[in-house]
C-alpha angles and dihedrals in degrees: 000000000000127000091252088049098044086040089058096041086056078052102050093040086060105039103038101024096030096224115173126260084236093045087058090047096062101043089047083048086054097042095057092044082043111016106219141137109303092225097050091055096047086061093036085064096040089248091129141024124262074241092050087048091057095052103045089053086038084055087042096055090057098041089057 
């Protein structure tokens, strides 16, 4: 994911989903010590909804 893409996807994560700013914080923490797929740390740490999870992959799947 490019720097524009990952940029919009924090974006999108605080204006539509209303994540934290802290919440934020930790996951991208987590994904520089274990590389993985933003959205899947942010439920592994209970930081979003299995809900919130769909549709962040459903709004990735149109913004790509």
């Amino acid at each position: 994911m490019g720097t524009a893409s990952y940029t919009k996807l924090v974006r999108f994560l605080q204006e539509e989903l209303a994540i934290s700013s802290s919440a934020l914080q930790v996951a991208l923490k987590h994904v520089e010590q274990d590389p993985g797929p933003l959205p899947m740390v942010l439920w592994q740490y209970g930081l979003v909804t299995l809900e919130q999870l769909d549709i962040i992959y459903d709004w990735l799947e149109t913004a790509t």
